[in-house]
C-alpha positions as a Markdown table, in Angstrom:
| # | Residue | x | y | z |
|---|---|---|---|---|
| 1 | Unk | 0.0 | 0.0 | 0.0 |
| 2 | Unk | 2.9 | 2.6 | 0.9 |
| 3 | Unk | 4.2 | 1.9 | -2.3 |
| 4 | Unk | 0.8 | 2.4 | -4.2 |
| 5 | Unk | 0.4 | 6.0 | -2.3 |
| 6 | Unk | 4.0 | 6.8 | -3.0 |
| 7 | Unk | 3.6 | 6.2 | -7.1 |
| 8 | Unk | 0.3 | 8.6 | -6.6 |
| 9 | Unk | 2.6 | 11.5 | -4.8 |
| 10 | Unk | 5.1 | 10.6 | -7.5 |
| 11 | Unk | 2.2 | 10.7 | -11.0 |
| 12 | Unk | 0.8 | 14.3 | -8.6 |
| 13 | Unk | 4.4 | 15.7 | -8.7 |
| 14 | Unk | 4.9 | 15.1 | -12.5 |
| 15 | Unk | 1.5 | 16.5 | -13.1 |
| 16 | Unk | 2.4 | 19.9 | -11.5 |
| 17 | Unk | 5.1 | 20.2 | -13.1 |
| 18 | Unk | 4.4 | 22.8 | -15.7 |
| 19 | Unk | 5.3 | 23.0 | -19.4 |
| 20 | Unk | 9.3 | 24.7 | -19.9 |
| 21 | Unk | 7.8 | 26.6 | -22.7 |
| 22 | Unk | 4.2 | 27.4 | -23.9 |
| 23 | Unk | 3.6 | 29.5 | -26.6 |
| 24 | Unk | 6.1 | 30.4 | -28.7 |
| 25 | Unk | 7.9 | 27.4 | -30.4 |
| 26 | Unk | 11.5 | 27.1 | -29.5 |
| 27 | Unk | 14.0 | 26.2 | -32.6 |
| 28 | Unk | 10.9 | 25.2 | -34.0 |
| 29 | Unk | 9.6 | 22.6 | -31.6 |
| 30 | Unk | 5.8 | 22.9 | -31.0 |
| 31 | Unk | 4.8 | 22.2 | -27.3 |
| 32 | Unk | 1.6 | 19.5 | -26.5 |
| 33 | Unk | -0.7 | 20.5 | -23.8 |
| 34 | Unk | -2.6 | 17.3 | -22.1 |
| 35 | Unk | -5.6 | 19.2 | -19.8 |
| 36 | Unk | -8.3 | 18.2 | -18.0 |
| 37 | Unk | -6.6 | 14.8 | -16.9 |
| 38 | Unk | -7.2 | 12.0 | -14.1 |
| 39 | Unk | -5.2 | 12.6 | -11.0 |
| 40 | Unk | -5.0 | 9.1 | -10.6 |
| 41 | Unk | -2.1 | 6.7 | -11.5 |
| 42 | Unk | -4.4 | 4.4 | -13.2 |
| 43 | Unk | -1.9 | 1.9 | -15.0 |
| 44 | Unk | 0.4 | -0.8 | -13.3 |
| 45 | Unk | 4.0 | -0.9 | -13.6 |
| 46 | Unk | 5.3 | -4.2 | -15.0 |
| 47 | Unk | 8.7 | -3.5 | -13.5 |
| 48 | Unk | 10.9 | -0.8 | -11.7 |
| 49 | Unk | 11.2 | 2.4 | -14.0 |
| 50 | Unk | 14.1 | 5.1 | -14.0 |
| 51 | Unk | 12.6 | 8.5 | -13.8 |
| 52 | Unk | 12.9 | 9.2 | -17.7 |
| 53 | Unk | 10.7 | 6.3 | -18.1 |
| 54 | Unk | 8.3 | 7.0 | -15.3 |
| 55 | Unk | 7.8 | 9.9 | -16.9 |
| 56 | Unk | 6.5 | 8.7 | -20.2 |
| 57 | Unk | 4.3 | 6.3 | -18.2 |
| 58 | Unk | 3.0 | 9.5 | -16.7 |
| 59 | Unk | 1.9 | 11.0 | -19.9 |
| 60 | Unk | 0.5 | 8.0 | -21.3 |
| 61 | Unk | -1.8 | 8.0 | -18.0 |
| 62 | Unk | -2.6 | 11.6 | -18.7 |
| 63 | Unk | -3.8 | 10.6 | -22.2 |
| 64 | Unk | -5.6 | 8.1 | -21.0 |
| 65 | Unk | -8.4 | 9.7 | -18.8 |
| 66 | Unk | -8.4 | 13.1 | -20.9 |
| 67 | Unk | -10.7 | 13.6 | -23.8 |
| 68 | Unk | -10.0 | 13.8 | -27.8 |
| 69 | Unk | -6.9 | 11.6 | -26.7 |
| 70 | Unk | -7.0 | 8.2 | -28.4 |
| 71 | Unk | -2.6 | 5.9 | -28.1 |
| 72 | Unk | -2.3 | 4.4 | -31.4 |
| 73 | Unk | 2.0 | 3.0 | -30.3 |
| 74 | Unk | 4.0 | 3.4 | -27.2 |
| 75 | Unk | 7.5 | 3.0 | -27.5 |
| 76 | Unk | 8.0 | 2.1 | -31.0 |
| 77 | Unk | 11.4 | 0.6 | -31.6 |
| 78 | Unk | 13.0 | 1.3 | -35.2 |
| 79 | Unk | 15.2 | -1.2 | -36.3 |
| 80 | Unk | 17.7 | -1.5 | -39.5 |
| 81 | Unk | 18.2 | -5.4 | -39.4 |
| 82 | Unk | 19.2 | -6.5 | -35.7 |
| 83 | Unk | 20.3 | -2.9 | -34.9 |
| 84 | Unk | 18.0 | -0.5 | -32.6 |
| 85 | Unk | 18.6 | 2.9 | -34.5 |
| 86 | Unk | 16.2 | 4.6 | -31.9 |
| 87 | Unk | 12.8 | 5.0 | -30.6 |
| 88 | Unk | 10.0 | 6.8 | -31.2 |
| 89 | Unk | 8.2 | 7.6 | -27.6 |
| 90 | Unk | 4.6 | 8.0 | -29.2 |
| 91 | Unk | 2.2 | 7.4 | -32.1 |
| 92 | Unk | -1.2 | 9.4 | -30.5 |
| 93 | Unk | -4.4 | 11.1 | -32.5 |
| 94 | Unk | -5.6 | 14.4 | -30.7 |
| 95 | Unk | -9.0 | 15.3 | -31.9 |
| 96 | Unk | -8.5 | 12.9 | -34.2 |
| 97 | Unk | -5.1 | 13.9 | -35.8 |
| 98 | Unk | -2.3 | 11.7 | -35.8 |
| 99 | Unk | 0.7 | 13.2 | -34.0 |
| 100 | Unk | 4.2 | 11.7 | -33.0 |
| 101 | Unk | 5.4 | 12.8 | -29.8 |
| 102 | Unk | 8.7 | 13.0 | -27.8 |
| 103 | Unk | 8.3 | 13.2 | -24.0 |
| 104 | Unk | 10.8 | 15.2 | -22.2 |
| 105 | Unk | 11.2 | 15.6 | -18.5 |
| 106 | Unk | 14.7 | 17.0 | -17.1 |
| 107 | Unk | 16.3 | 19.0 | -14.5 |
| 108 | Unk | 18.4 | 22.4 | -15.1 |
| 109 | Unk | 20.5 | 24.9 | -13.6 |
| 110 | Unk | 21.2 | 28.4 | -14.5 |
| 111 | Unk | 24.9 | 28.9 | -15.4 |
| 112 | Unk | 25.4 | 32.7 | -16.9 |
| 113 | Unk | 29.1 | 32.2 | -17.5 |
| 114 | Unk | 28.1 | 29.4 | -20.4 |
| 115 | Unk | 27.3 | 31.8 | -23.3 |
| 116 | Unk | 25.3 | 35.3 | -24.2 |
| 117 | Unk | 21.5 | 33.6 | -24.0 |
| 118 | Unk | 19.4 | 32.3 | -21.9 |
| 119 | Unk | 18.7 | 29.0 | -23.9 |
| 120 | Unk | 22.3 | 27.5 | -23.7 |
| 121 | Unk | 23.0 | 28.9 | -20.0 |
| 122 | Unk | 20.2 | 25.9 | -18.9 |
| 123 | Unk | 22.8 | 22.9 | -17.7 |
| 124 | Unk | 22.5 | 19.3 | -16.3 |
| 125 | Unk | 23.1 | 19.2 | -12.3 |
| 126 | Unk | 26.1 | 16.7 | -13.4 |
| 127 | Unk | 27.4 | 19.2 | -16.7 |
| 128 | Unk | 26.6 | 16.2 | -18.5 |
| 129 | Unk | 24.0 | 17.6 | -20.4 |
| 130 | Unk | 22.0 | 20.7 | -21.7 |
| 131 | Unk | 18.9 | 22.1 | -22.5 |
| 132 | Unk | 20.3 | 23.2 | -25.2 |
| 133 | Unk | 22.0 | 19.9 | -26.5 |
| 134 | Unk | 18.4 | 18.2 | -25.8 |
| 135 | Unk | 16.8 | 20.5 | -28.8 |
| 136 | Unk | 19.5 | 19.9 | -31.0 |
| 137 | Unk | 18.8 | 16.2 | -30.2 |
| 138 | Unk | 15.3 | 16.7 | -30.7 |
| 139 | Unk | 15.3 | 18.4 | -33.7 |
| 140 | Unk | 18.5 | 16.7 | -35.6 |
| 141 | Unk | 18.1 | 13.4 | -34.4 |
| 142 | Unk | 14.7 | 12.0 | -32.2 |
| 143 | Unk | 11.8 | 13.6 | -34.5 |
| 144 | Unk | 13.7 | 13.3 | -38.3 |
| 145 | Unk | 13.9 | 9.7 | -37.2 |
| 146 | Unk | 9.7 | 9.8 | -38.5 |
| 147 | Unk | 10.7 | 10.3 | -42.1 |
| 148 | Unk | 13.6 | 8.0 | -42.4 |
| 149 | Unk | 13.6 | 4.9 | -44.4 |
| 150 | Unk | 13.7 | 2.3 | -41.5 |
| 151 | Unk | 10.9 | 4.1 | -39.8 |
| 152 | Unk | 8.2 | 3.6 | -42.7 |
| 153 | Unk | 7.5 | 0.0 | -42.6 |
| 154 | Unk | 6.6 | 0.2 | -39.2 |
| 155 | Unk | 4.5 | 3.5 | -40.4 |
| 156 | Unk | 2.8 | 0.9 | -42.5 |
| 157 | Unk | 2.1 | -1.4 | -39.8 |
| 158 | Unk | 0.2 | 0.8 | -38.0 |
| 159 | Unk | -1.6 | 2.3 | -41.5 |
| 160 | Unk | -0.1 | 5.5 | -41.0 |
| 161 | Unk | 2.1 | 7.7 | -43.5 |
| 162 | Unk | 4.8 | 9.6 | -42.0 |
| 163 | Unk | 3.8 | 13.0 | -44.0 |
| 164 | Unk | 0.4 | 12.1 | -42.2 |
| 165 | Unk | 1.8 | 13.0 | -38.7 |
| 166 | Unk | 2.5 | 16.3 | -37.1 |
| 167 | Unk | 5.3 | 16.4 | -34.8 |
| 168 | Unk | 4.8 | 17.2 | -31.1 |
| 169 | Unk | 7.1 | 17.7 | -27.7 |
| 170 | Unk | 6.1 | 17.3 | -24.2 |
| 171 | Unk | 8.9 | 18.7 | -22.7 |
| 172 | Unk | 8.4 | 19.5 | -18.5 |
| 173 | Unk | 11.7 | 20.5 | -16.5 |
| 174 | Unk | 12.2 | 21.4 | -13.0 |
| 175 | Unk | 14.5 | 24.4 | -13.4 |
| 176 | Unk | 17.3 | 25.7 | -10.3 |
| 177 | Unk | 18.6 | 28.9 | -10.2 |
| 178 | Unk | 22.1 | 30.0 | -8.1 |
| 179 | Unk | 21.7 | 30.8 | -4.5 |
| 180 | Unk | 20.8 | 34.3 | -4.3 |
| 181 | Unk | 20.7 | 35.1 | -7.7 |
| 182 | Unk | 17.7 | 35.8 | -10.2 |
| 183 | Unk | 17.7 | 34.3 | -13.6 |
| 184 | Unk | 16.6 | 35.3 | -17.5 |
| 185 | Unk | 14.1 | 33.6 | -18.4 |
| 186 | Unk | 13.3 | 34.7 | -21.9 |
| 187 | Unk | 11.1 | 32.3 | -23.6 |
| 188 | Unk | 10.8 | 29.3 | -20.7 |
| 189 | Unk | 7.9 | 29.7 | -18.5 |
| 190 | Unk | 9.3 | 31.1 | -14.9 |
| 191 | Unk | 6.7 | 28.6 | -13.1 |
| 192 | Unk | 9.0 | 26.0 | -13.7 |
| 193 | Unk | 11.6 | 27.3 | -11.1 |
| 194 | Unk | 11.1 | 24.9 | -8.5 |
| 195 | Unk | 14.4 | 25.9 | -6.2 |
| 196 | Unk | 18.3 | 26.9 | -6.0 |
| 197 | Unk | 21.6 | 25.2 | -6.1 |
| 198 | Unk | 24.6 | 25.8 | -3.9 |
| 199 | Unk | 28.2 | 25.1 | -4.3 |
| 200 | Unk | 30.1 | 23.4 | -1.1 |
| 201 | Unk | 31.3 | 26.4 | 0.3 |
| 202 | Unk | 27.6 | 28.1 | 0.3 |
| 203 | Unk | 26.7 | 25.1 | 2.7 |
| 204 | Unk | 27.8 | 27.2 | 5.9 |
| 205 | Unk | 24.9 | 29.3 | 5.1 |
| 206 | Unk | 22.5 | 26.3 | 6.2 |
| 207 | Unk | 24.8 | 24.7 | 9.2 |
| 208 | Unk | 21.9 | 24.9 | 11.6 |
| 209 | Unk | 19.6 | 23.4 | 9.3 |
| 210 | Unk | 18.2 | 19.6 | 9.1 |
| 211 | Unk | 18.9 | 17.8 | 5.7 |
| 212 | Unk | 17.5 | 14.9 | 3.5 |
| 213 | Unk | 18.9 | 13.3 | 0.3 |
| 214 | Unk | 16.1 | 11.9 | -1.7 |
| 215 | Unk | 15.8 | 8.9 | -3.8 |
| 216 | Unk | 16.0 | 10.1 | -8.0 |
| 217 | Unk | 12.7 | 9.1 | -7.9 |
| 218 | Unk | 11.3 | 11.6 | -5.6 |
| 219 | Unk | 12.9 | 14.7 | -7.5 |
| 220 | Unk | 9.6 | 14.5 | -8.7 |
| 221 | Unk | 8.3 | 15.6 | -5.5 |
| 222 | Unk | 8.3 | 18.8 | -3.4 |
| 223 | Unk | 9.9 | 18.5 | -0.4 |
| 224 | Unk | 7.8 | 17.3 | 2.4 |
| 225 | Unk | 8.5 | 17.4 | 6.3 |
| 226 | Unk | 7.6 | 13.3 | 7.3 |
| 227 | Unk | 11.0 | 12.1 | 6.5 |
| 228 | Unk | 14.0 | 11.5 | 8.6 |
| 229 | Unk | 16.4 | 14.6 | 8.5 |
| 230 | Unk | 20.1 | 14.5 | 9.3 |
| 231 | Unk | 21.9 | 16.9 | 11.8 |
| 232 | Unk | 24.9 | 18.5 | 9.6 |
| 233 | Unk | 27.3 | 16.3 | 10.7 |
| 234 | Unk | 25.9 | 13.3 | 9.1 |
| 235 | Unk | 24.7 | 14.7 | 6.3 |
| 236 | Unk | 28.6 | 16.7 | 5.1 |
| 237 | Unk | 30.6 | 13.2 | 5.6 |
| 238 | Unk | 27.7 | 11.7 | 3.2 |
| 239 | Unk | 27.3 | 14.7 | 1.0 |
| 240 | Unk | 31.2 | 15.0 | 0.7 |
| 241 | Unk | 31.7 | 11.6 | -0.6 |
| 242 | Unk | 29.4 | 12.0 | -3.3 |
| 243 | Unk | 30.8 | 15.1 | -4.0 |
| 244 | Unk | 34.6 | 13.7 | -4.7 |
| 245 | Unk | 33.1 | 11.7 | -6.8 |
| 246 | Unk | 31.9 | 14.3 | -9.1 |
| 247 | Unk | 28.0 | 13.8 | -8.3 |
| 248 | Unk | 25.7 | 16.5 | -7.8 |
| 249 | Unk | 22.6 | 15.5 | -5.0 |
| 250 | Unk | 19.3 | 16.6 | -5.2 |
| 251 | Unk | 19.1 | 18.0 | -1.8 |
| 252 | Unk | 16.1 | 18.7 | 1.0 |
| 253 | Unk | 17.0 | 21.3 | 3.3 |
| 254 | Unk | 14.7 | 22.4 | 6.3 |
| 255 | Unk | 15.9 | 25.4 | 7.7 |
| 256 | Unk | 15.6 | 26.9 | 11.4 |
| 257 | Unk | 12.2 | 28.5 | 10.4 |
| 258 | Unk | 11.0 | 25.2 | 9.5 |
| 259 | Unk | 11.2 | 26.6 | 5.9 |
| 260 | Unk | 11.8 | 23.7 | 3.3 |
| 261 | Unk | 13.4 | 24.0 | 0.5 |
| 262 | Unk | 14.7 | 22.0 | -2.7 |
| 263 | Unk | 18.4 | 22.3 | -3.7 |
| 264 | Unk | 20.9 | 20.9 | -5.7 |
| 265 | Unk | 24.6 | 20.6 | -4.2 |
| 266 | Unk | 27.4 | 20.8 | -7.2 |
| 267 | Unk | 30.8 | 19.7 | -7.0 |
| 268 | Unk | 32.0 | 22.1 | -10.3 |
């Protein structure tokens, strides 16, 4: 049963996650909006999901209990021969039109010293990614794949033609901004700032507060108070070990006003 709630808190957490972007395209890529959706986690999970994953299942739930929504593939895997050459995440009509659609769910942090806009200034806690390396992948790679030669017999399959389909993201992030700091938004909706980051050294700030590393999975999540907090002591030798080894936590901090608040702790 625990488990069952904590999948609900989880599929409530993704759902409030707002869009990045809403109006305007961005290098072109035109943003789906899923409304009027079931609160509920209504599917079951065959096996443990990472959160990428998770995510997608999310969506597909959303789809599910919303009108004018009708899954026509899930997941599709293109092959040439024995090779995997990639994936598209789904084959869906909206009001009866047949879209293709990417799902997108990531984390970011504002770096100004990484170029003169606000698109490529959006970074992976880790620096192992980028928002703006996940549109180029988008556009160059992850929605072309529709039109190329290995992706038509499945097309076929399905009695769809690829000039048929429009092309759609659902792309949600949780964005972090630098201790203290205030951020450019530009075109990326400002709801989506769901905390700060702090380098080691910023830490002393927060030495009387009460800390709590949660699982990746509950990054979905907003911090909550009914978990078991460490006393700083605990928490550095833990937090510097990971740290070292070039891993940035996802951090809960409860400060002495009680005040919670989500952070991310980076070693660069």
């Amino acid at each position: 049963m625990e488990e069952i709630l904590n999948l609900q808190a989880l599929y409530q957490g993704f759902c409030a996650t707002p869009l990045l972007w809403k109006q305007d395209d961005i290098r072109g890529l035109h943003q789906l909006e899923i409304t009027d959706f079931s609160l509920h986690f209504l599917r079951k999970l065959e096996r443990p999901l990472r959160l990428g994953q998770l995510a997608e299942r999310f969506v597909f739930n959303q789809m599910d209990t919303a009108e004018d929504f009708e899954s026509i593939a899930e997941n599709i895997q293109i092959q040439d021969g024995k090779q995997t050459v990639g994936e598209l995440d789904a084959l869906i009509k909206h009001h009866r039109s047949p879209i293709h659609l990417e799902i997108v769910y990531k984390f970011y942090l504002y770096d100004a010293s990484l170029g003169s806009n606000t698109i490529v200034r959006w970074i992976g806690p880790n620096r192992k990614d980028s928002f703006s390396e996940k549109l180029d992948k988008l556009s160059q790679k992850q929605l072309p794949l529709l039109h190329t030669d290995t992706c038509q017999p499945v097309l076929r399959q399905l009695g769809l033609e690829a000039q048929q389909l429009e092309q759609r993201v659902l792309f949600k992030a949780q964005l972090f901004a630098p201790y203290g700091e205030q951020v450019d938004f530009e075109k990326l909706n400002p709801k989506a700032l769901k905390g700060f980051y702090l380098h080691r050294n910023q830490l002393q700030h927060f030495k009387a507060s009460k800390f709590y590393i949660p699982k990746k999975l509950d990054w979905f999540l907003d911090p909550i108070a009914d978990v078991i907090w460490s006393s700083w002591q605990t928490f550095i030798s833990t937090v510097d070990l990971l740290l070292e080894n070039h891993r940035a936590p996802m951090i809960w901090i409860k400060d002495e006003t009680g005040t919670l608040h989500k952070v991310f702790l980076v070693w660069w």
